[in-house]
C-alpha positions, 0 to 999 in steps of 0.5 A, a space after each residue: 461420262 455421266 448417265 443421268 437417269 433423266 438422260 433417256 431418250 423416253 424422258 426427254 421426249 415426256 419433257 418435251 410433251 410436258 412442256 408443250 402442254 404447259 404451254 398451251 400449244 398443240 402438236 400441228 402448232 409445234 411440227 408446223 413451227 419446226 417445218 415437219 409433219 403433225 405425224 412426224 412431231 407426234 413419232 419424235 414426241 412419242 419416241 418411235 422416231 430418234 429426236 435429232 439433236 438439232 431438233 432439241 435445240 429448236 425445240 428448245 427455242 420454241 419453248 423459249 427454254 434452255 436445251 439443257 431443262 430438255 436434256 436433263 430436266 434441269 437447270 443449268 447454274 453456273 454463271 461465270 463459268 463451268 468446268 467438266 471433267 473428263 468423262 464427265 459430260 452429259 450424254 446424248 444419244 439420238 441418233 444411230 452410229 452418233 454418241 454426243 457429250 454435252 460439255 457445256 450443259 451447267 453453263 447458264 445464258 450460254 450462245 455456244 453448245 460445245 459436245 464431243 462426238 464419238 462416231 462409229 464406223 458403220 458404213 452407211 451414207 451420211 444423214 444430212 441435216 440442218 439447223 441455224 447457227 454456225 459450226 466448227 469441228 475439230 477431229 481428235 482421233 481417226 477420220 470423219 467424212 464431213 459432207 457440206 452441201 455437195 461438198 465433201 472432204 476427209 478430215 484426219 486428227 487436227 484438221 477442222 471445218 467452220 461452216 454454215 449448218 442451215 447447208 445440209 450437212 453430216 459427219 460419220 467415221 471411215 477407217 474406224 471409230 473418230 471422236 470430233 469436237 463439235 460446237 455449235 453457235 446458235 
């Protein structure tokens, strides 16, 4: 996979201070548009807390900027179509035991934000979150405990989940390393 230098976890939250400023809006105004506290959006932007990828995404709607200028810095340009070859996907790495590729980051005006998900079997319970849209994940090797709601199922190589991601939700491997395709609606 590609390693943007602009694909560090520092500068992307410098693009996200940057582009607030520009913009004009305070760090309450932002945390109260994401629904968290002023001191939990400074922690993000500050990068002393891990920015969850479904926060980039509804920052990047609130700054009614693409989620790729956020990921890279730049724009995406392609406009009929994208191809990324294996390996070739930008990488995201926000949050512990998850390793995202984007494989659609070079798409302009895209509705949909297909990654693939390496995750590593740690052991631990799975962090829940949430984010607008729809979901779909297809696993492609090992196993992933997926947890929707009070819901929980193993899915094995080829089983797939199509849900609704404003339920609390969460992925992580059992038995070893699982790599999922993930794509996200929004």
């Amino acid at each position: 996979m590609l390693d943007h230098a602009e694909n560090n976890p520092e500068q992307i939250t410098a693009r996200i201070r940057e582009i607030r400023q520009i913009l004009e809006m305070t760090p309450r105004e932002v945390a109260d548009k994401l629904g968290i506290t002023e001191d939990l959006y400074q922690q993000y932007e500050s990068n002393r807390v891990s920015l969850p990828i479904s926060t980039l995404y509804q920052l990047a709607d609130i700054f009614s900027t693409d989620f790729t200028i956020l990921l890279t810095g730049d724009a995406p340009r392609m406009g009929d179509y994208t191809l990324v070859r294996a390996g070739q996907g930008v990488n995201i790495d926000r949050c512990p035991g998850y390793k995202f590729s984007a494989l659609a980051f070079n798409y302009i005006g895209r509705t949909m934000e297909p990654m693939l998900v390496e995750l590593a079997d740690d052991g631990k319970e799975v962090p829940l979150i949430t984010h607008g849209g729809q979901e779909f994940n297809l696993v492609l090797s090992g196993s992933v405990k997926v947890v929707i709601g009070k819901h929980e199922f193993v899915l094995n190589e080829g089983d797939a989940c199509y849900f609704n991601p404003r339920v609390p939700h969460g992925q992580r491997a059992v038995g070893g390393k699982a790599t999922f395709l993930t794509v996200i609606q929004r």
